[in-house]
TIBA-328756 format. One record per residue (C-alpha): x, y, z. Coordinates in steps of 0.001 Angstrom, whole numbers, padded with zeros to 6 digits, always signed. Example, Ala and Ser with C-alpha at 12.3 -4.5 7.8 and 13.67 -1.06 7.14 Angstrom:
+012300-004500+007800 +013670-001060+007140 
This chain:
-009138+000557+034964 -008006-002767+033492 -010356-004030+030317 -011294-007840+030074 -012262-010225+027525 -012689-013222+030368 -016496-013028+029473 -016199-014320+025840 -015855-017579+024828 -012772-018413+024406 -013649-021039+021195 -013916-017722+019356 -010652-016316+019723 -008216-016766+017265 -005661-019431+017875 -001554-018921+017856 -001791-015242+018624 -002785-013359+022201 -005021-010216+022137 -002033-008712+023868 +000028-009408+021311 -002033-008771+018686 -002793-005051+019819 +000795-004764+020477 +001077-005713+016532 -000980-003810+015303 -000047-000666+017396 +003213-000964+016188 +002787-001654+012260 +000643+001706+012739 +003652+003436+014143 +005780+002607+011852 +004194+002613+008700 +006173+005140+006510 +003069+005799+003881 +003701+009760+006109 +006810+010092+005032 +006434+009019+001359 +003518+011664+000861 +004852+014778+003089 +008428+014809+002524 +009188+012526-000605 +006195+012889-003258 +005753+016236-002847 +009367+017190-003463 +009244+015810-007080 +005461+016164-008364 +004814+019193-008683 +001006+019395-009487 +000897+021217-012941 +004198+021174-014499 +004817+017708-015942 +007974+018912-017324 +009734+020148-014081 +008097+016624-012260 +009620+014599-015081 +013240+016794-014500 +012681+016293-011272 +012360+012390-011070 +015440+012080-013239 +017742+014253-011330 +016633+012699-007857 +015982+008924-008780 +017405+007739-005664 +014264+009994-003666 +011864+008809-006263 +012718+005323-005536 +012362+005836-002008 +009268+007050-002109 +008179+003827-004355 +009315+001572-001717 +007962+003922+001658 +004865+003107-000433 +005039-000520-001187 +006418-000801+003190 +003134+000832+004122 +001049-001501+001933 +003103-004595+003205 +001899-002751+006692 -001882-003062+006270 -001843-006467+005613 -000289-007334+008925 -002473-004490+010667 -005080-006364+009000 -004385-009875+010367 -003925-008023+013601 -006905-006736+013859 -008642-009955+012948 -006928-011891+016045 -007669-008731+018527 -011826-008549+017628 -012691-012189+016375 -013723-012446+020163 -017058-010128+019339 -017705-011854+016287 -015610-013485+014203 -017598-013205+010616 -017863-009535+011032 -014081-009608+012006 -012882-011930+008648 -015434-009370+006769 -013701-006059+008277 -010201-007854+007435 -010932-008252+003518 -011972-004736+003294 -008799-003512+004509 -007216-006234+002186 -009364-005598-000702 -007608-001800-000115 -004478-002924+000010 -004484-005022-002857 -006064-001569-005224 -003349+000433-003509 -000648-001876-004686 -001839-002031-008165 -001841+001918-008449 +001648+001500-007100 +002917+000214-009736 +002255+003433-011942 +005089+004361-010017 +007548+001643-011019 +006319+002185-014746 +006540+006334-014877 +010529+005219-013236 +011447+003369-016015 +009730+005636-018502 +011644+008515-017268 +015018+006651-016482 +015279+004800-019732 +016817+006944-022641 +015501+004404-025146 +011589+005257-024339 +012759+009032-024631 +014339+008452-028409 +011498+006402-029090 +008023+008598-027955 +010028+012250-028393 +009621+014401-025257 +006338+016054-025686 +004187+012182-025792 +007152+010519-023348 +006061+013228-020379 +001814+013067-021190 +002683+008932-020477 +004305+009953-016997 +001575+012282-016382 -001147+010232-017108 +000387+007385-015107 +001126+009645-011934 -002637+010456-011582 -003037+007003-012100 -002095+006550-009576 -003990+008816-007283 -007083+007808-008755 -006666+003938-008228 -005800+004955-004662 -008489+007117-004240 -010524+004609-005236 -009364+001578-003109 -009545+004717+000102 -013277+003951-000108 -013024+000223+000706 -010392+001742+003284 -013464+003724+004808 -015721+000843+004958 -013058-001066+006669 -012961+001684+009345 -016609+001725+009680 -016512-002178+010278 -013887-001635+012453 -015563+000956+014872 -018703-001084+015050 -016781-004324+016183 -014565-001928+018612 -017880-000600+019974 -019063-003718+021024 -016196-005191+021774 -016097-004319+026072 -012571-004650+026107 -011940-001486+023845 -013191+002103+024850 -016231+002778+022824 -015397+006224+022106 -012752+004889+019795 -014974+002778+017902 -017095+005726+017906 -014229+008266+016116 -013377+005165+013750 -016678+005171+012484 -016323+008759+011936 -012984+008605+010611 -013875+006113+007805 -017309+007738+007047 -014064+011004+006284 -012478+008559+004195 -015638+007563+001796 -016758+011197+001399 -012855+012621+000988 -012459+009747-001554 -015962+010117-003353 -015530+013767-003856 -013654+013847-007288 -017043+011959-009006 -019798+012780-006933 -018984+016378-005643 -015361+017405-007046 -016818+021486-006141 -017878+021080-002706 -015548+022557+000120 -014545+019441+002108 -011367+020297+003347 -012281+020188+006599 -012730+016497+006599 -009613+015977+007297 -010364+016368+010791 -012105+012919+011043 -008893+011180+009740 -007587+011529+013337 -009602+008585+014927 -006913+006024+013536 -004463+008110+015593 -005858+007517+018581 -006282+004071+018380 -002431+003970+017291 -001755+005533+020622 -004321+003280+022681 -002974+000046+021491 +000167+001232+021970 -000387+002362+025213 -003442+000009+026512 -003330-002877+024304 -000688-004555+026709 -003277-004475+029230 -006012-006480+027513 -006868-009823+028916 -007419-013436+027198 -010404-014578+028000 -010256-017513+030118 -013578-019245+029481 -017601-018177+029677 -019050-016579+032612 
């Protein structure tokens, strides 16, 4: 069965974008967001969790992956800020403060993520640059890279929570929305309530046996699929019942 909007007003839609369009948008920067492919296949084939020393070897003998990886990262981030706006212009019809206020949380994410990013960039030239190795002597030169690797992680861990309280947000406005299946807004609330606890577990509870979480992280999937699928479907509304 079709959805509609045609019984909001449409004074509170956002202007210079469709709801079509934006689902379509934000369906597709979902797809395509290569953060997957940076932490599955690229990451993992360098850091190895540990051993500093075969990481560092690791990085220098495959700069061109390690650089890859860097910019899979910094495509993904570029991603959530047009999800972001996307998101904005497909639920400022059900309330456009709560909509602006979901936005900046993803935002706010985006703009921690980045930052931890750039340990990245740094542990690169620390590794890549002979000078820095003549200068610190191997031993200091690899505690740097280490130390700026879980940097790293830890920033991104940290701007994850805002991520989860974007998600909540976002399930709530999807829930209410009518023109959006409820159960989605449902497993997006779920999904982000995953995120805060996965994220909050190396300070709160760093003992406690959460791998199972990872379950909840599917809701986003879904919704990747719906819009995709769906979001074409969606209606402008037209004016007040």
């Amino acid at each position: 069965m079709e959805q509609s909007v045609s019984s909001i007003n449409p004074a509170n839609r956002g202007e210079g974008l469709t709801l079509r369009q934006a689902a379509l948008i934000a369906g597709l920067g979902y797809l395509l967001n290569p953060v997957t492919i940076a932490e599955f296949v690229l990451y993992p084939k360098l850091v190895i969790p540990g051993n500093i020393e075969q990481t560092a070897q690791n990085i220098v003998t495959h700069r061109g992956v390690f650089v890859a990886a860097i910019f899979c990262y910094l495509i993904s981030f570029i991603g959530d800020v047009v999800i972001s706006w996307a998101l904005y212009v497909l639920l400022v019809p059900v309330n456009r403060s709560l909509s602006l206020l979901t936005a900046w949380f993803r935002l706010m994410y985006t703009a921690i993520a980045l930052f931890g990013m750039l340990n990245l960039v740094h542990v690169y030239r620390l590794l890549t640059t002979p000078d820095y190795f003549t200068a610190f002597g191997s031993d200091p030169l690899h505690a740097q890279a280490d130390l700026l690797l879980h940097s790293f992680r830890y920033d991104w861990s940290i701007g994850l929570i805002l991520f989860g309280i974007h998600l909540v947000l976002l399930g709530c406005l999807i829930y209410g929305s009518g023109y959006i299946p409820r159960i989605l807004g449902i497993l997006l609330v779920i999904d982000g309530l995953g995120w805060m606890t996965d994220s909050s577990k190396p300070y709160l509870f760093p003992t406690a046996p959460l791998g199972f979480i990872s379950v909840t992280f599917l809701g986003e999937l879904f919704f990747m699929f719906w819009l995709l699928i769906r979001g074409w479907k969606i209606r402008d509304p037209t004016g007040p019942s």
